[in-house]
C-alpha positions as CSV (number, residue, x, y, z in Angstrom):
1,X,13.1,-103.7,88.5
2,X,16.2,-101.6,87.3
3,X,15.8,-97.9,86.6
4,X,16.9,-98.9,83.1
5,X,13.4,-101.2,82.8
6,X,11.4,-98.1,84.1
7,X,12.5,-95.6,81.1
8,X,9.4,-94.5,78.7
9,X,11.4,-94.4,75.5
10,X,9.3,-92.0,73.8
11,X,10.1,-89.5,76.5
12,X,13.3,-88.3,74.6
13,X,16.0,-89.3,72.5
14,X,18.3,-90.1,75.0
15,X,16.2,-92.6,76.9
16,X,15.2,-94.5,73.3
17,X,18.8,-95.1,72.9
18,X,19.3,-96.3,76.1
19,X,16.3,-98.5,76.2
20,X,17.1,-100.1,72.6
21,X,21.1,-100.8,74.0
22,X,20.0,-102.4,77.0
23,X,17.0,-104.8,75.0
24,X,20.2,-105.4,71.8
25,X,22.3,-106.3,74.6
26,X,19.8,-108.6,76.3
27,X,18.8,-109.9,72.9
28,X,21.9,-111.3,72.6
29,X,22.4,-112.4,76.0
30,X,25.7,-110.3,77.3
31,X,25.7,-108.7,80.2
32,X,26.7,-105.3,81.6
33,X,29.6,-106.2,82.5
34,X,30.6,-108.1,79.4
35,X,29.5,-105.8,77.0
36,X,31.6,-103.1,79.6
37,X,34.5,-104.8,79.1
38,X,34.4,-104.8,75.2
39,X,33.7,-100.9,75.6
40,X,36.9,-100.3,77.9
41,X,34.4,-98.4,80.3
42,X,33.6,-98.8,84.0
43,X,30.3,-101.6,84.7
44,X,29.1,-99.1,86.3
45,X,29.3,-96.1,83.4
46,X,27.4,-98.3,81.1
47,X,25.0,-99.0,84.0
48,X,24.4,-95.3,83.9
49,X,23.9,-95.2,80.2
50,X,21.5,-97.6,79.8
51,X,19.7,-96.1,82.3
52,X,19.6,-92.1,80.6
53,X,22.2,-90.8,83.4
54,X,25.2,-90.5,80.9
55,X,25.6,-89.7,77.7
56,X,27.0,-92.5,75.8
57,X,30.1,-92.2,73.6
58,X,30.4,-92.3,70.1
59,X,32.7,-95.1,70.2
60,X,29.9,-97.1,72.3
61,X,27.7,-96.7,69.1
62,X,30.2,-98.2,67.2
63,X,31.0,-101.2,69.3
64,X,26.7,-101.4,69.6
65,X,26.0,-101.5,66.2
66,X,29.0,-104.1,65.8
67,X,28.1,-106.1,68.0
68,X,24.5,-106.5,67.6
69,X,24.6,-106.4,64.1
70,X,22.2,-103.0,63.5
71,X,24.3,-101.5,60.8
72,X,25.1,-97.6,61.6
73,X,21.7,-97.3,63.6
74,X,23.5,-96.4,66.7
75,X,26.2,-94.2,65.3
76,X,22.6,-92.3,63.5
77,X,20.9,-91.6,66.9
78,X,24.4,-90.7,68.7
79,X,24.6,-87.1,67.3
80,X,21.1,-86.2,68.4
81,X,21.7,-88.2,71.6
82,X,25.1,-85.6,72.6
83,X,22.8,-82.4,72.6
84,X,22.0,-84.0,75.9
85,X,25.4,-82.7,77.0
86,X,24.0,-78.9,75.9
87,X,21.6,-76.7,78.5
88,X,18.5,-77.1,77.4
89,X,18.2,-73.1,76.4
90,X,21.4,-73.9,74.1
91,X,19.7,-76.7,71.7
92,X,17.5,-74.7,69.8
93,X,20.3,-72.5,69.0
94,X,23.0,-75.6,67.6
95,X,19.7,-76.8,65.6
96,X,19.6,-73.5,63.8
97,X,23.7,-73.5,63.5
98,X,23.3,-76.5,61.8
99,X,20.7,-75.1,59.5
100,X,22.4,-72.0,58.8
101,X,24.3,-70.9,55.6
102,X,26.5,-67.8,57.3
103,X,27.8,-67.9,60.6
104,X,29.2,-64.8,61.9
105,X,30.6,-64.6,65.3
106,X,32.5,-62.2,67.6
107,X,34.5,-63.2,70.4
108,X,36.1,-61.0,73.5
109,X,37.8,-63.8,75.4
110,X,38.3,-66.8,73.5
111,X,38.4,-68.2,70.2
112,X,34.9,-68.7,69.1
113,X,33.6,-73.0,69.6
114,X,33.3,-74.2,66.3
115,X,37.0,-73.5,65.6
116,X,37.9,-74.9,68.7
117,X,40.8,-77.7,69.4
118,X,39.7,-80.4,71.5
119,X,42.1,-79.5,74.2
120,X,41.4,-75.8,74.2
121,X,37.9,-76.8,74.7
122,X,38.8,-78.8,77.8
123,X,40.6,-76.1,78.8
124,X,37.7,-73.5,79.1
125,X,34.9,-75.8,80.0
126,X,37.1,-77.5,83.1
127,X,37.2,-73.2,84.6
128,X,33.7,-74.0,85.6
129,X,34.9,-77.2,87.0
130,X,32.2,-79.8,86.6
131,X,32.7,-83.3,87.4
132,X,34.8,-85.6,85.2
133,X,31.6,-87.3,83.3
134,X,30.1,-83.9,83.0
135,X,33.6,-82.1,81.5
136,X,34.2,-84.9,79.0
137,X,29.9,-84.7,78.0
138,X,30.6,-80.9,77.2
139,X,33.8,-81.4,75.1
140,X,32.5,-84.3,73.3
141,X,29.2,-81.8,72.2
142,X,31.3,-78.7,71.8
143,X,33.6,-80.9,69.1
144,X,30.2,-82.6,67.8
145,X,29.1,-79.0,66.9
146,X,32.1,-78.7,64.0
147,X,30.8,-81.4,62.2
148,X,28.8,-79.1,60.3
149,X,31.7,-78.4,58.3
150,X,32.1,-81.4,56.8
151,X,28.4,-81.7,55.4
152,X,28.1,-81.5,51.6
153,X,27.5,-77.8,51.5
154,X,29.2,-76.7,54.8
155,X,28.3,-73.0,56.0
156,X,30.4,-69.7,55.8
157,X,31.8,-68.9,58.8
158,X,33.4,-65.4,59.5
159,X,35.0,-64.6,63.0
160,X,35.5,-60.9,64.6
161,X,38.2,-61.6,67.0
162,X,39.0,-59.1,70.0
163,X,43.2,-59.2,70.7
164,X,42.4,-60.0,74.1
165,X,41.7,-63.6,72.8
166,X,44.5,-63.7,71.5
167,X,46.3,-63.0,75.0
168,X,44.5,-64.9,77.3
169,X,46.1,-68.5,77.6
170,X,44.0,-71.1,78.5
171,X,45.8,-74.2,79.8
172,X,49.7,-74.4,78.9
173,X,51.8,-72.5,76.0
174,X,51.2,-76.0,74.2
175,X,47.5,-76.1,73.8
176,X,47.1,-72.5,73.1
177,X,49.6,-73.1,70.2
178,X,47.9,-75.9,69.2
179,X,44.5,-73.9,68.7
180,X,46.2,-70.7,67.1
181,X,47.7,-72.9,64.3
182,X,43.8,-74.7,63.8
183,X,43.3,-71.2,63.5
184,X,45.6,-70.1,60.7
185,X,44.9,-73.5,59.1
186,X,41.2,-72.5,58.9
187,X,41.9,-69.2,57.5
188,X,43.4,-69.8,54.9
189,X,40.5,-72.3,53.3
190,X,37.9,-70.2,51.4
191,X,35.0,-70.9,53.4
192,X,36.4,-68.9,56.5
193,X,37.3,-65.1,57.2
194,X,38.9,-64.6,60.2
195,X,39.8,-61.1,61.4
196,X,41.9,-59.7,64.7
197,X,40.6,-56.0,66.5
198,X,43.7,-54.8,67.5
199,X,44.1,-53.3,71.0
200,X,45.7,-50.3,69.2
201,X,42.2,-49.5,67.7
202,X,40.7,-48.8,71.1
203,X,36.8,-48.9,71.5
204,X,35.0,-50.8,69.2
205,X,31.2,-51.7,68.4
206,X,31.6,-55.4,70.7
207,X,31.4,-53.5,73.9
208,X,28.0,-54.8,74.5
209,X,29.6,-58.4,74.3
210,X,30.5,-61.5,72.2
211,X,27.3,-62.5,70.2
212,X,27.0,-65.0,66.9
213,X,24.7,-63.9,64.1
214,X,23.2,-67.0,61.5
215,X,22.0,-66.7,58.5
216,X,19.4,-69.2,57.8
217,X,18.5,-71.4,54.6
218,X,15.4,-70.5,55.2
219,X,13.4,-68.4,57.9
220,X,14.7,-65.1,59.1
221,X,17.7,-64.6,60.7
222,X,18.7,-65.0,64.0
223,X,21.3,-63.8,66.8
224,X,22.5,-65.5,70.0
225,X,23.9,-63.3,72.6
226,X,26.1,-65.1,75.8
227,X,24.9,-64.0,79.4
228,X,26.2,-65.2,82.7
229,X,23.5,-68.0,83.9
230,X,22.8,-68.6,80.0
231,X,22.4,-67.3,76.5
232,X,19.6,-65.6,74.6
233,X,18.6,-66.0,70.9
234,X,16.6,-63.0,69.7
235,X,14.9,-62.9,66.4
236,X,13.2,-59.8,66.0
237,X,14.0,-57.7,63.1
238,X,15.3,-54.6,64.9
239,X,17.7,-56.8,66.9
240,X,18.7,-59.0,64.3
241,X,19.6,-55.1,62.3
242,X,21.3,-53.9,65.2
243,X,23.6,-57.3,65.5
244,X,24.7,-57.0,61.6
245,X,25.8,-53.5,61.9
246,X,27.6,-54.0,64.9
247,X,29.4,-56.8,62.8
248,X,29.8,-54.7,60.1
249,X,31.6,-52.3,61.9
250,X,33.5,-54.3,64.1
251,X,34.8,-55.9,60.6
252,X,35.9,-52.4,59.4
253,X,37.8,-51.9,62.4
254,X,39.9,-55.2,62.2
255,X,43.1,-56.0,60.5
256,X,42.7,-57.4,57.0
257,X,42.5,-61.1,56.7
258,X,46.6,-61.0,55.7
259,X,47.4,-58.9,58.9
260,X,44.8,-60.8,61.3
261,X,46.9,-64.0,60.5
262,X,50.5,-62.0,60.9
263,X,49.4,-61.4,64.4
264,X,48.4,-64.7,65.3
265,X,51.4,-66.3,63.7
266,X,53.5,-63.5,65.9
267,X,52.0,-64.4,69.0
268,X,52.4,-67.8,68.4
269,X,56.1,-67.5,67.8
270,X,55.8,-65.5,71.6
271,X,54.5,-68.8,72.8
């Protein structure tokens, strides 16, 4: 018996998808290696998918729900599917991102994810140096994330940017222009306030460290702070206080919007 036989697909999300690809594909009588071939992926890979040891790709869920003729039920479950490619102590956080009407965020080192290029992304997640399978998992999630934008009624999101993420390149001159011109695209659409702190203003209220504060559609608010191993979301009032003031004055010690941009642009013309 395969491992792929052995899953309980009421265990998670990620082992119902791969139970129902493997019984649509037998249903139809293809095998692995045929249905491999029309995917443009290793035997092997899809081995491992239908078996809950790799996430499958969103073009997968495509080819699936062509092939076997389930209309877009694929392409449905392969949003919640790719959380699988988050720690486990980062999914409740992306569930209330998705949920929230205000995203604030400040960032020391580098431009914060949800405004991320794919290749910038690449670029910071490959420092830890995972595996292959593993790297392209965390892109594909980390771009998944910015779908939020494109809902019907897409959140706010305001940025508190430290100049020092500005000046750290990540990958070549090419990539890191790539992401600073997402960056001035972004800013200039009405939904997004992106600010720069200058090194020239000194010490500043983000010494304790890059955080993200939400504001929910409905619920309190929340904050999620990065640490080393992992991050921390902390809910209690106090904290939640503490994290908006520190926004707020981290806000009044930035450029204005217009200047924020003038140094980006300027630092991309360095590049």
């Amino acid at each position: 018996m395969s491992a792929a036989t052995e899953l309980d697909p009421s265990a998670s999300v990620l082992k119902f998808y791969a139970t129902e690809l493997r019984r649509e594909r037998e249903r139809i009588e293809m095998t692995q290696r045929e249905m491999a071939k029309r995917a443009w992926m290793a035997p092997s890979l899809l081995n491992k998918i239908e078996a809950a040891k790799r996430l499958p790709t969103e073009d997968l869920s495509k080819l699936a729900d062509e092939l076997f003729a389930t209309g877009d039920r694929f392409q449905r479950l392969w949003p919640l599917v790719i959380r699988y490619a988050y720690p486990t102590w980062f999914r409740p956080f992306v569930e209330l991102e998705e949920a929230a009407t205000i995203i604030r965020s400040f960032q020391v080192q580098v431009v914060p994810g949800l405004l991320q290029t794919e290749r910038y992304a690449r670029a910071i997640l490959a420092a830890r140096r995972p595996d292959a399978n593993q790297l392209e998992e965390q892109v594909t999630a980390r771009v998944q994330r910015q779908r939020i934008f494109e809902r019907t009624d897409p959140p706010e999101f305001r940025a508190v940017l430290d100049e020092n993420v500005l000046r750290r390149r990540w990958g070549s001159a090419e990539i890191m222009r790539e992401q600073f011109e997402r960056v001035i695209e972004l800013a200039q659409q009405p939904r997004f306030v992106i600010q720069v702190i200058p090194y020239e203003a000194g010490g500043h209220a983000g010494v304790g460290g890059p955080f993200a504060a939400l504001t929910l559609d409905e619920g309190p608010d929340v904050v999620y702070v990065d640490g080393f191993l992992q991050g921390q979301i902390l809910a209690a009032p106090a904290e939640v206080k503490a994290a908006q003031r520190a926004y707020d004055l981290l806000t009044a010690e930035a450029l204005s919007t217009t200047r924020s941009m003038d140094l980006i642009a300027s630092v991309l013309k360095e590049l």
